[in-house]
Structure formats: C-alpha cells, structure tokens
N, C-alpha and C positions, 0 to 999 in steps of 0.2 A: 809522857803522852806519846804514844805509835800512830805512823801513820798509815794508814788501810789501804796499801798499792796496789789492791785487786778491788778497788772499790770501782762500780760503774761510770763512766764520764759521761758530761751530758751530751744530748745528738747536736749533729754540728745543725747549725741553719742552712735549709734547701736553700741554694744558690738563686740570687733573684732571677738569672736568665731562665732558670726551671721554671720558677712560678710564673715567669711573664709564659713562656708556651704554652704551660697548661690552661694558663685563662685561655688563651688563645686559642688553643684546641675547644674547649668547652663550649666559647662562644658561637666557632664554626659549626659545633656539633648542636647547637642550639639556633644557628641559624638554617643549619638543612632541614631539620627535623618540621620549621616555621614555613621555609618556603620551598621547599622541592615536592611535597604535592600539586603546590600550583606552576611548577616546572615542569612536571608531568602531562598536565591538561591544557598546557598550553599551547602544543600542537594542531591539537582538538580545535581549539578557540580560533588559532589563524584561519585554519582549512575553513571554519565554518564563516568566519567575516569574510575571507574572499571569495565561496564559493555558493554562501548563502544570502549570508547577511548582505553585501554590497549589491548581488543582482537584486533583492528586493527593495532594498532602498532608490537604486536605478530607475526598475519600473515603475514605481510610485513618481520617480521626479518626471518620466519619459509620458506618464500618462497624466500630466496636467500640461504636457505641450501639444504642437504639431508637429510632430518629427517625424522627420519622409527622404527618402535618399532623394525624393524629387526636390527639394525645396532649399536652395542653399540658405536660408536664415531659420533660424527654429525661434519660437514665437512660446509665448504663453496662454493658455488658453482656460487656467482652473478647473471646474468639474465640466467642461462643455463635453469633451470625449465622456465622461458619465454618463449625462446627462442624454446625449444622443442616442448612447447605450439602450436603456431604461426606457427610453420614451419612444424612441422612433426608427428604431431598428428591428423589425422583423426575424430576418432572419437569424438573429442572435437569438431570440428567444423557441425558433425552431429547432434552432441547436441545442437549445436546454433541455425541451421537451423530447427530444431525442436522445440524449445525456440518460436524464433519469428514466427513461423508457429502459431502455438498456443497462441502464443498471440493476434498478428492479428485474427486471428478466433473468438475470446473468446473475447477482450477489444472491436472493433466494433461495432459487435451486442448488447454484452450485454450495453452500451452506451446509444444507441440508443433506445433500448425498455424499458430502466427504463425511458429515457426523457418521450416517449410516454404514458406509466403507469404511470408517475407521473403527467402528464397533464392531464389525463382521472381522476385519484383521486381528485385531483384541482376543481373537478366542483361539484356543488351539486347533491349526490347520495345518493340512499336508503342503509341504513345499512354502512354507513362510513366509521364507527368506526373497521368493522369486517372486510373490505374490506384494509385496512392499517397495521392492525395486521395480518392480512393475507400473505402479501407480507414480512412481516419481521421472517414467521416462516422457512424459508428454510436459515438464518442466522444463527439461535440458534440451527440448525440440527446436527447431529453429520457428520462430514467431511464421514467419516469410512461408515457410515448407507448410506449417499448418493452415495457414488463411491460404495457400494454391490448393489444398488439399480439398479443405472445406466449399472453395468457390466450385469446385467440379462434381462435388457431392449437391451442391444447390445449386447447379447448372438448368439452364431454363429447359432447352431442349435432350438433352442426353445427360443430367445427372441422376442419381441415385435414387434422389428424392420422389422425383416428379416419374419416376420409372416406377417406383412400388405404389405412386399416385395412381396411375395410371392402371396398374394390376391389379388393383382393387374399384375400378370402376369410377375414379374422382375425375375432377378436370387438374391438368398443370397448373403449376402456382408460378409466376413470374418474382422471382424470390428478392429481386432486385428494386422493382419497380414497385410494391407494395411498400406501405411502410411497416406496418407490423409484418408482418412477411421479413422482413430485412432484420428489424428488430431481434426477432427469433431465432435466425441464420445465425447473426453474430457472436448472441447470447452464446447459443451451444457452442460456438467457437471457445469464445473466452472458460464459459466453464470444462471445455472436455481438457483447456488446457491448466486450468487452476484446482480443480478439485482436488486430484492426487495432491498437491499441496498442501493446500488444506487440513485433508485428510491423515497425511504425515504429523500437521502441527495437533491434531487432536489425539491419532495414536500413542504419543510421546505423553499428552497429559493423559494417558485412560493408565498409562503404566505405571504412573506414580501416584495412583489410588490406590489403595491397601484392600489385600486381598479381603481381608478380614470382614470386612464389613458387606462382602458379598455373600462369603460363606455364612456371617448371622441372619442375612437375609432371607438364604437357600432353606434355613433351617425353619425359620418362621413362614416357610409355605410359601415366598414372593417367586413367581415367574421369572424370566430372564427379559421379557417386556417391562414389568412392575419393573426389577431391578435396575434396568436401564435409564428409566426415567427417576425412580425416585435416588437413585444412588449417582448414575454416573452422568446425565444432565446436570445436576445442581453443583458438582464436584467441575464439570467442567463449564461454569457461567464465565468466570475470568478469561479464559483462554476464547470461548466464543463470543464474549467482547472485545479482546484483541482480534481477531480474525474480522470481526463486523468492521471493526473500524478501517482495517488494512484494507476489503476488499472495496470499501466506501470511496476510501481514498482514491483507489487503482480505478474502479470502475465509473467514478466523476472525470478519470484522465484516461479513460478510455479512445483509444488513438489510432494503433497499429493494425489490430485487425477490421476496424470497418473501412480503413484507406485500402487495402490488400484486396478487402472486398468487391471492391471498386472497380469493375470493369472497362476498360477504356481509358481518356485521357482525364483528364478532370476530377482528379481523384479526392481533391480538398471539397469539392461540391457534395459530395454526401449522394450522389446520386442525381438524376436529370433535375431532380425538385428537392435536392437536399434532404431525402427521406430518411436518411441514416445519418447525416451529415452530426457529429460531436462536438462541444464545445471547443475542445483541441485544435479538430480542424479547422472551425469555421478563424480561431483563433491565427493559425497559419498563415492559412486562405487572404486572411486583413493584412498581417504582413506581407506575403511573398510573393500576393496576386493582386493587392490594393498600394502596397506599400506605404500605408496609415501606421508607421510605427508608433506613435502613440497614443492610436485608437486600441491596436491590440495590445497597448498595454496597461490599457482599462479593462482588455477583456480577460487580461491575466488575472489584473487584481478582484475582479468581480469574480473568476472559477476559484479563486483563495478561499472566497470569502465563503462562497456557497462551500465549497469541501469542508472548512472549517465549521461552518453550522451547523451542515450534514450530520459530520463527524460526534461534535457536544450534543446534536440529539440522540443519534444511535446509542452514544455511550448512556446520556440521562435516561432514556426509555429498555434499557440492558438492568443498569443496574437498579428503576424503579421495577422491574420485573420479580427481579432476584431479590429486593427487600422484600414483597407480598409474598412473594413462596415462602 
C-alpha cells in the first residue's frame, strides 16, 4: 500500500479572531445601512424643533396668559385673549377684511399675468435670454426701493398716477386715505414685484411638456389659443396649485409693503383709520405698541389658522376643478 504525498490537505480553520471581526464588520455594516438615514435627517429635525416647533408651542402657551413686559407676574387666563379676539375687538377684524381685500387683489391678477408672460416667453423670441432675466429682476429688488418707488408713483399731489388722472379730465385720488384706493396701490406693488416669479415657476413647467403633443395638435387644425388652454393649462394644474397655495400663504402675511406705504409716523396703524392696516400689523402694533404679549399671541395663532384653512380650500377647490375637466 503507497502513500499519495501529492494528495490535497484539508483547509486549516479561519482563525477565530477573523471570524470574530468579520461578524463585527457585518453587524456595523448592518447597523449604518439601519440608522444613518435617520442620521442624515436628523439635522433637519433639530433646526426645525428649535426654530419651528418650539416658537409654536411658546405661542400657544404665551396666548392662554397675560404676558406683558408691564406686568411682573404672568397669570393664566385660558381662551379669554380668544375670546376678546372673536367677540370684541374691532379692529382685529378690519385687519382681516383688509388681509383678504388685498389679497384677492394682489394673488388674482398677479396669477394670471405670470400664466400669460410665461406662455408668451414659451415661444421662440428674439433676445430670450434678456427677455427671462428681465422678469426676474423686480425679485432680487430691494422690498424698501420698491414700496419708495411705488409711494411716489401714488403720491397724492405730484405722483404719476393722479398726473395722467388729471390729463384726462378725472379728479385726483387720495391713494392713501381711501380704502380700496390703498387696497389697489399695494396690490400692484406686491404683484409687479411677484409676477416675474411666478412666471419663471410656470415657464420651467411649460418646458417639460412634450413637444409632441402640440405638434398633434397643430395638425388636427387647434389654434395656439385652443392649444393653450386645452394642452398647456391642464398640463400645468399642479404647478398652479403650488403657486396658489404659495401666494395664499405670502399674501395672508402680507406686511412690508403696506407699512412702507405708510406715510408719516404710525406706520403699524394702517393708515389714519387703519384702511390698509394687515393682520401682521395690527398683530405688531398689540405687541410693540400695546405690549399685550399674549394677546398677540392669540393673534398669531388665529392668522395660522385662517392661512391654514385658506390654504386646504384653495387646494380642495384646484383640485375639484381639475377632477371635472
């Protein structure tokens, strides 16, 4: 009997320190893959608890007291700052009705004419480039520079307005002292400064509709009207549901340009009778001129609430639209 000295040997056995690391590598590579997503967003989560989450929980606790730099004891008082609110505070609710005046005024139009400047930019034009940059320079303006601007164009005695008033045989408009009069002023403020916006956010969706189904259009005899409407409105209902909601938002926290507006001292007044006066301001106005901090911060949670409602109808009344079409 010979013995087979070129016969294979068996493998030796992996060293247990190997196999203890490689669990150990395994397990680590099993625990990043588990929790470093939520490592990622965790950032996110802080910034937003100290920067969101905690001012709203504040003002919630801030407006069931009476908190006032006057008062060295702060007291509780449940819904009474509500309640005061809602029932027996006037001028809170002239502020509203001034709110939604101007916002209607201002979200409307300005809607409507970025759709249409963004469809007219949509088609091939001379000089494009300068024609696109153009509409996004009254964004990058200073708020401040526009509402001096706009105040001297609706200047009672020497503005622009009440000059071509006048060149045509009308009386001057005290642009100030009316209230729809002031209303209208603002509006064109906020929209000559939002459109071009707007308008960028709808040119960006008119680009990622397919050519294709203009050109089937072109062939079956549709107009560039027809086409418009039945191709590039229904293509863009999502994106003018964001935009509704955004401007919803913006124009219930409309603030900077009716104070700018504001000639003289008393800028948080809205005017001698608070004719433009915003919910923003009047909300200020409670703090920094009443020093009711915890009244305005009933009046906070009441503009939440209203923007919040605003907002789920705009969106329910967009997309019941978009279902019947």
């Amino acid at each position: 009997m010979s013995l087979d000295l070129h016969a294979t040997a068996p493998p030796e056995p992996r060293p247990p320190r190997a196999r203890t690391s490689h669990r150990r590598a395994s397990s680590a590579t099993k625990l990043d893959l588990k929790y470093s997503p939520y490592l990622y967003v965790l950032p996110f989560f802080l910034l937003f608890a100290v920067f969101s989450a905690y001012p709203i929980v504040y003002t919630v606790w801030i407006a069931l007291t009476d908190r006032s730099p006057l008062n060295a004891t702060i007291s509780f008082v449940g819904l009474d700052n509500f309640v005061e609110l809602l029932t027996d505070d006037p001028q809170f609710w002239n502020a509203v009705v001034n709110t939604f005046g101007m916002f209607v005024l201002s979200t409307v139009p300005q809607l409507m004419l970025a759709l249409m400047l963004a469809n007219a930019l949509n088609r091939k034009l001379r000089a494009q480039t300068f024609f696109r940059m153009a509409i996004a320079m009254p964004i990058i303006t200073s708020t401040a520079v526009v509402a001096l601007i706009f105040s001297m164009i609706y200047a009672k005695d020497f503005g622009l307005i009440n000059w071509l008033l006048d060149a045509v045989g009308l009386d001057p408009i005290d642009w100030r002292a009316n209230r729809f009069a002031s209303w209208f002023a603002i509006s064109t403020m906020v929209d000559w400064r939002w459109v071009g916006y707007n308008a960028l956010i709808y040119l960006a969706a008119m680009q990622s509709i397919s050519k294709d189904m203009y050109e089937a259009a072109a062939l079956d005899g549709a107009s560039r009207r027809r086409q418009f409407w039945s191709i590039t409105v229904p293509q863009l209902r999502p994106t003018i549901i964001f935009t509704l909601i955004i401007s919803t938002i913006g124009g219930l926290q409309l603030f900077t340009e009716p104070l700018l507006f504001t000639s003289g001292s008393g800028g948080l007044s809205g005017g001698s009778e608070g004719q433009f006066q915003t919910i923003t301001m009047y909300l200020l106005d409670v703090m920094n001129q009443r020093f009711r901090w915890g009244y305005a911060g009933a009046v906070a949670l009441v503009l939440f609430v209203l923007i919040a409602l605003m907002s789920t109808i705009n969106y329910l009344l967009a997309r019941r639209i978009s279902s019947d079409k």
